[in-house]
C-alpha positions in Angstrom: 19.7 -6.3 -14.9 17.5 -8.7 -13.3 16.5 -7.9 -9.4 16.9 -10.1 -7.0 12.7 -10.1 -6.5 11.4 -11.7 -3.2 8.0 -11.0 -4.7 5.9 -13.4 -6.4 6.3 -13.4 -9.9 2.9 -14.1 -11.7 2.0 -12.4 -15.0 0.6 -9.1 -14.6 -1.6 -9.1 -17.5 -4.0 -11.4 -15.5 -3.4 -9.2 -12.3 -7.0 -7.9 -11.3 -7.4 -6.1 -8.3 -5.6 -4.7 -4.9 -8.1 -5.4 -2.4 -7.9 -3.2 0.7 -8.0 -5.4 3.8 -8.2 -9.1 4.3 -10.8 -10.8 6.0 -9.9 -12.1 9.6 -6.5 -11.2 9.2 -4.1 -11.5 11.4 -0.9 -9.7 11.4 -0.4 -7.0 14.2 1.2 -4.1 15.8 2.9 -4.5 19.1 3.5 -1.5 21.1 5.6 -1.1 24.1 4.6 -0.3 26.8 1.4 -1.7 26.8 -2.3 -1.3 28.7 -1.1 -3.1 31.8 1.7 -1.1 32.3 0.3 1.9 32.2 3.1 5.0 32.1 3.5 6.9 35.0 6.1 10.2 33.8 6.4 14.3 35.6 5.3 17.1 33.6 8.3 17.5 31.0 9.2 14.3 31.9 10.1 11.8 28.8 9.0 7.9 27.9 9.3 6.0 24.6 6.3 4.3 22.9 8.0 1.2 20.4 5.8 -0.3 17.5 6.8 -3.5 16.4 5.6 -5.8 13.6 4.6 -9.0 14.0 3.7 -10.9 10.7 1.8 -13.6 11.9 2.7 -16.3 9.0 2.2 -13.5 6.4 4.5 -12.3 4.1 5.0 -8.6 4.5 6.4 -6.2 1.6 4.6 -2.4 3.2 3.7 -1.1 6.6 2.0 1.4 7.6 2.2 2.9 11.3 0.1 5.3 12.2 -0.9 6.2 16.3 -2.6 8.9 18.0 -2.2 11.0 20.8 -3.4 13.7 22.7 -1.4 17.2 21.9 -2.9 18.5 25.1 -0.8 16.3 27.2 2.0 15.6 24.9 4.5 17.0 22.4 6.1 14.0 20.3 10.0 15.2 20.8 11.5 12.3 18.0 11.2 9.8 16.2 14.5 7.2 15.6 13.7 3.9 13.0 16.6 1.1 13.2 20.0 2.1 12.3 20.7 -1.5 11.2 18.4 -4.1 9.3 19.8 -7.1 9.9 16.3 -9.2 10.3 14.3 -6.6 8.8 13.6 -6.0 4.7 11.7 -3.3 5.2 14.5 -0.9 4.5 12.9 2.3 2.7 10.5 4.1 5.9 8.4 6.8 4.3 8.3 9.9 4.1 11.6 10.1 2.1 13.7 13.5 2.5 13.4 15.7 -1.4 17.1 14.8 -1.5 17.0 11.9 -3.9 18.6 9.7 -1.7 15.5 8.2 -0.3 16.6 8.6 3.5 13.7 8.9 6.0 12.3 12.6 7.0 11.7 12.5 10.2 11.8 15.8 10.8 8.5 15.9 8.5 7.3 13.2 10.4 7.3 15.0 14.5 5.9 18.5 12.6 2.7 17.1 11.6 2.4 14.8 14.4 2.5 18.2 16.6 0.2 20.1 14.6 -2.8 16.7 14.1 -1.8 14.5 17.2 -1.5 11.8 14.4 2.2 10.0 13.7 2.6 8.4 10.8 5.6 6.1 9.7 5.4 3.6 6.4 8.1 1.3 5.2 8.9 -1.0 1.8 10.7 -4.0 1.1 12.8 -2.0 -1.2 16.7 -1.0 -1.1 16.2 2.8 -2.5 19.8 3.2 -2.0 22.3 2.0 -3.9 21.4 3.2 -7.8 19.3 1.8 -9.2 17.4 0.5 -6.3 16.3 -3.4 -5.5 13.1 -4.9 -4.6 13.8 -7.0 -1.5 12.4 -10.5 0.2 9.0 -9.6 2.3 9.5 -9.3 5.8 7.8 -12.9 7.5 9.8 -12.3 10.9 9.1 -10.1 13.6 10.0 -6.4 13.4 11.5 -4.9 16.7 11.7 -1.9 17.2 10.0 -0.9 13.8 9.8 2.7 15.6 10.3 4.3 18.5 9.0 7.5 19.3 9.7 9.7 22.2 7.4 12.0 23.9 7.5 14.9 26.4 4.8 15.8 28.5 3.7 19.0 29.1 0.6 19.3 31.2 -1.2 17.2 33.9 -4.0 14.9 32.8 -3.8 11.3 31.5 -4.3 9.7 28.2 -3.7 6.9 25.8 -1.4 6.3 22.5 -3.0 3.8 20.5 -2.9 2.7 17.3 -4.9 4.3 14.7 -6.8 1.4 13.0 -10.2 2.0 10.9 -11.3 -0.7 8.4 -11.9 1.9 5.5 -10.4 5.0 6.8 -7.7 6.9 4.3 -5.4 7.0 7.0 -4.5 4.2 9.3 -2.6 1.4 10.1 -1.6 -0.9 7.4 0.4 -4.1 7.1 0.1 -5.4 3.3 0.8 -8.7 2.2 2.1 -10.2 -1.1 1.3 -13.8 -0.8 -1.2 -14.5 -2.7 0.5 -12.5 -5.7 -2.3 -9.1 -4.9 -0.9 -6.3 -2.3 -3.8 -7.4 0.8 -3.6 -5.9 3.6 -3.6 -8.5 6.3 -3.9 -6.5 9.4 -6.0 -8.0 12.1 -9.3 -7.2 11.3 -11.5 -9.9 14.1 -13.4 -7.4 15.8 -14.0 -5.0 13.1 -13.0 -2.1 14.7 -10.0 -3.3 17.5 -6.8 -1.5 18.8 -4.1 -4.0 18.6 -2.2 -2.2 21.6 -2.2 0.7 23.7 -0.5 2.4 26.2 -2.1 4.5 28.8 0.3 6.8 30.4 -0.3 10.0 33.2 1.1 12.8 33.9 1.5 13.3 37.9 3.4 16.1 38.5 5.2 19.5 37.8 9.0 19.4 37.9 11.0 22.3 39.1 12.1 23.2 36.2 11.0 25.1 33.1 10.2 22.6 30.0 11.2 23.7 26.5 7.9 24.3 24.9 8.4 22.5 21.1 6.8 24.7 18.8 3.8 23.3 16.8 4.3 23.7 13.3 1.0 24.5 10.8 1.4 22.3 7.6 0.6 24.0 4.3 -3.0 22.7 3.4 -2.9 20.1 0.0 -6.0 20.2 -1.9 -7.8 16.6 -2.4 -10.1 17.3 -5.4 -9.3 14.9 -8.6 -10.3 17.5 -11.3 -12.7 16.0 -13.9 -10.8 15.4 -17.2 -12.4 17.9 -19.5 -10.2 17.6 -22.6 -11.6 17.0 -26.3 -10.7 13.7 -28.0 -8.1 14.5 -30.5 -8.5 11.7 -33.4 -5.9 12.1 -36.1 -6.2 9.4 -38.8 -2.9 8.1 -40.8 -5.6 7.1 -43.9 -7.3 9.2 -46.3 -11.1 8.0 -47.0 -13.0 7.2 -43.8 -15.9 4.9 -43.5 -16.6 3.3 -39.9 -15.7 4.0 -36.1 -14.4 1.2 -33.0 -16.3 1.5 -29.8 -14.0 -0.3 -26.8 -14.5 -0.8 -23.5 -11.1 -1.1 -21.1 -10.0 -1.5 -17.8 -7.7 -0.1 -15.8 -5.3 -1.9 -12.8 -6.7 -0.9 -9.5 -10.0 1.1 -10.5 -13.0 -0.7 -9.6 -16.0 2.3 -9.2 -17.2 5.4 -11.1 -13.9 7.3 -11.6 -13.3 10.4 -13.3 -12.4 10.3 -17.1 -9.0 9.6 -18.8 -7.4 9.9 -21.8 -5.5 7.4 -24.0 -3.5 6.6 -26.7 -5.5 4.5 -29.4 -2.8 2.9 -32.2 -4.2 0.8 -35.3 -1.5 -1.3 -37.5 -2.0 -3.0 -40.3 1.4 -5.3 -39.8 4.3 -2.7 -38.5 2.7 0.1 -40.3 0.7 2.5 -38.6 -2.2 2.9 -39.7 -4.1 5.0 -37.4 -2.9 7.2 -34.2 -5.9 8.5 -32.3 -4.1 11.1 -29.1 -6.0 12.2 -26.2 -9.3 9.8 -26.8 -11.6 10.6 -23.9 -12.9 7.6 -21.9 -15.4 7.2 -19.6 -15.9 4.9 -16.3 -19.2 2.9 -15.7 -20.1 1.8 -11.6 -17.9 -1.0 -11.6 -14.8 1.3 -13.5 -14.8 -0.2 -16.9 -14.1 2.5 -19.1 -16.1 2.7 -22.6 -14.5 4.8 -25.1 -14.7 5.6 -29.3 -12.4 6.4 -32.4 -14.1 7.1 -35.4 -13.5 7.4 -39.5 -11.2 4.1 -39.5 -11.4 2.9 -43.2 -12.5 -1.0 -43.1 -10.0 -3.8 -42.9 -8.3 -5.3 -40.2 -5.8 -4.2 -37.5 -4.0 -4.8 -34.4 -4.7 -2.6 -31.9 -2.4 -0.9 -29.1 -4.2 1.5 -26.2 -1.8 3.0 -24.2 -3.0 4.7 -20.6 -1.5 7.9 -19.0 0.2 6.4 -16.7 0.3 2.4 -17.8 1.8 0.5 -19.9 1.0 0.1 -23.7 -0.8 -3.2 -24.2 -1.6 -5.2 -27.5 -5.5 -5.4 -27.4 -6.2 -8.3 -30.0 -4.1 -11.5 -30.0 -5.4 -11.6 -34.3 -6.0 -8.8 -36.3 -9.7 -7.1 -35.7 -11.6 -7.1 -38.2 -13.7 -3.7 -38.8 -16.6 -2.7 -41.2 -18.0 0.1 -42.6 -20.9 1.4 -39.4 -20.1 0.7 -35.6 -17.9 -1.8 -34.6 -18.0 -2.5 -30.5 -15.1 -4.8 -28.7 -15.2 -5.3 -24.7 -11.7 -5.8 -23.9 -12.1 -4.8 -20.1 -11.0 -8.7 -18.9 -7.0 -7.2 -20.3 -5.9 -5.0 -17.6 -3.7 -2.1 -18.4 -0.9 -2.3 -15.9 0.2 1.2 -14.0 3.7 2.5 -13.1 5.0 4.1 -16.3 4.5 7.6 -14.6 7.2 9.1 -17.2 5.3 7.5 -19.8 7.7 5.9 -22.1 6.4 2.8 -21.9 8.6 1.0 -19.7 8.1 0.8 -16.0 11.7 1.1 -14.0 13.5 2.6 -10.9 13.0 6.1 -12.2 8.5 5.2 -11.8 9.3 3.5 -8.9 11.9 6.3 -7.2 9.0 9.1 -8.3 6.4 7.5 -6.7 8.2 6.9 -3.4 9.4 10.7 -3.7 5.9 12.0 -4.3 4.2 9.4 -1.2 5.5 11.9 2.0 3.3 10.4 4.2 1.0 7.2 4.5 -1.8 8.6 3.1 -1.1 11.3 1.1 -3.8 13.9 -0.7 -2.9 13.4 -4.5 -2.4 17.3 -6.0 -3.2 17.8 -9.7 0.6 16.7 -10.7 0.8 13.9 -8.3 -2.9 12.1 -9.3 -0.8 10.0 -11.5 0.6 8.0 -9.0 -2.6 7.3 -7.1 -3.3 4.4 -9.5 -6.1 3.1 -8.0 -8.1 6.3 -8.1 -8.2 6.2 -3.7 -7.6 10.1 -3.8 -4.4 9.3 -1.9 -1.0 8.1 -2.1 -0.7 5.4 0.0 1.0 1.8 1.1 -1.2 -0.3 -1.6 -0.7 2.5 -4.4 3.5 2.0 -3.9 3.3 -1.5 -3.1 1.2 -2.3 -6.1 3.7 -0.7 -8.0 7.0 -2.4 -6.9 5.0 -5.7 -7.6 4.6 -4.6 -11.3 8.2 -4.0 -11.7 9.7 -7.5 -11.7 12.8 -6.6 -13.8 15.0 -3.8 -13.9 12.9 -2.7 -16.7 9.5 -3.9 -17.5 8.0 -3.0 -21.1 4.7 -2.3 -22.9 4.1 -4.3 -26.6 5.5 -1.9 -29.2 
């Protein structure tokens, strides 16, 4: 079945890099109230901050939302997204709940904004409901309310909520753009270091009556370490007598530094007979993250060549057979990016990739775990808006394939 895709359809084999923020962009986050009209409410008393989305011309498929305030004043008491979507695309808000329904969790969401003073709220242009899911037109119209959230006060003192926007920073605000056919985000950047809106609010007085204390709940910690692959190449020849070895140099979609090492899949055929099968071939990232690995004791003659990644699709390497002789053979084939999202690793990239990566990103930015690195494509350390939205712009058909 063919989605309807309001994405931009280019081919992903010349796809290059997801670039983190735009320069002088200009999408922003509205919130409500605002600076001058400062928030005057008792102690216990309750007001509602609303973000709203304002895509300034751009073409929106992900948001992030993240704000801060002070947990000495305030205890956040909900958080409600829009019941309907009638002008809005961005249908699937993150973190999803572990039923596989994709609904929004925010009950997840008020915990840890209790326990770090930091609220965080992401949505996708994607339908995750019903089976088996549909990538939707980017949003290019306002967004209002995106979120509301309501807060209780709980001592005297005054403060601000403000959007939490740091060019660079794993977690902050994020509004990402598919326009030019490369998740961007566009979020306006002009001063380097702005708030887009903020609402100062005070606490003046103690009412009669007791508050409910909300309790603040301690999330379990996540490690953030990527472990260093370690493993052995693995190099199991289909041939008998051996005489020479490839060296090959690849590239992977998203990874642009020093990253740690992976492991691939190296296939040699000689027409549709395989002729070599080389499992678990170590490879190695330079500064600029082209990878350099080797397979050795390949009898000489020539072969097509198929390199699979861990988490990417298979690609065809040579567009002719390569020809290789008896010594060291070296081929550069880091300009053909090997396209992530096939996270089950059967070659194909489809809603059950895209419905475990959404599952496994519970909050904008989220610390990858040692079975969760997968889906952090782009090697950031975290789950995040650009890792998901990346994805969802691979899959432009119910079921995108590998070469076979």
């Amino acid at each position: 079945m063919v989605m309807a895709l309001g994405f931009i359809v280019y081919q992903v084999g010349r796809r290059q890099l997801i670039q983190n923020r735009a320069s002088g962009g200009t999408a922003t986050i509205i919130l409500t109230p605002n600076a001058n009209s400062p928030v005057s409410v008792v102690n216990g008393g309750t007001f509602n901050v609303i973000a709203s989305l304002n895509p300034n011309n751009n073409a929106l498929v992900g948001a992030d939302v993240v704000l801060t305030f002070p947990t000495n004043l305030l205890t956040v008491t909900s958080i409600q997204i829009p019941t309907t979507f009638t002008n809005n695309t961005l249908h699937t808000y993150a973190p999803v709940k572990a039923d596989g329904l994709g609904g929004f969790d925010a009950t997840k969401v008020v915990t840890n904004a209790n326990s770090t003073g930091k609220i965080e709220v992401s949505a996708l242009a994607f339908d995750y409901n019903p089976s088996p899911g549909q990538v939707l037109a980017p949003q290019s119209t306002a967004v209002s309310p995106f979120v509301t959230v309501t807060f209780t006060s709980k001592a005297l003192g005054s403060g601000q909520v403000k959007i939490n926007y740091a060019i660079n920073s794993t977690t902050d605000s994020n509004l990402v753009s598919n326009s030019s056919g490369t998740p961007i985000d566009v979020i306006s950047d002009s001063t380097g270091t702005a708030i887009d809106s903020t609402v100062n609010f005070s606490v003046v007085s103690t009412p009669t009556s007791t508050p409910v204390n909300t309790p603040t709940a301690t999330p379990t910690p996540v490690p953030t370490s990527i472990p260093t692959v370690t493993t052995t190449p693995v190099a199991t020849p289909t041939q008998g007598t051996t005489t020479g070895n490839l060296n090959f140099k690849i590239k992977f979609q998203g990874v642009n530094l020093a990253k740690p090492n992976k492991l691939v899949r190296v296939i040699l055929r000689q027409g549709n007979i395989p002729a070599y099968t080389f499992d678990n071939v170590a490879v190695a990232a330079d500064a600029t993250g082209i990878y350099s690995g080797s397979v050795n004791n390949i009898n000489s003659g020539n072969y097509d060549v198929f390199i699979k990644g861990p988490a990417h699709l298979q690609k065809k390497m040579t567009a002719t057979p390569l020809s290789l002789t008896t010594g060291t053979n070296g081929v550069d084939w880091s300009t053909a990016i090997l396209i992530a999202g096939d996270f089950d690793n059967n070659n194909n990239i489809d809603i059950i990739d895209v419905a475990s990566l959404i599952n496994s990103w519970v909050q904008s930015s989220t610390p990858v775990t040692t079975s969760t690195q997968k889906y952090d494509y782009n090697e950031s350390g975290f789950i995040d808006i650009l890792d998901v939205a990346g994805v969802i712009n691979n899959w432009t058909v119910s079921t995108v394939s590998g070469t076979n």
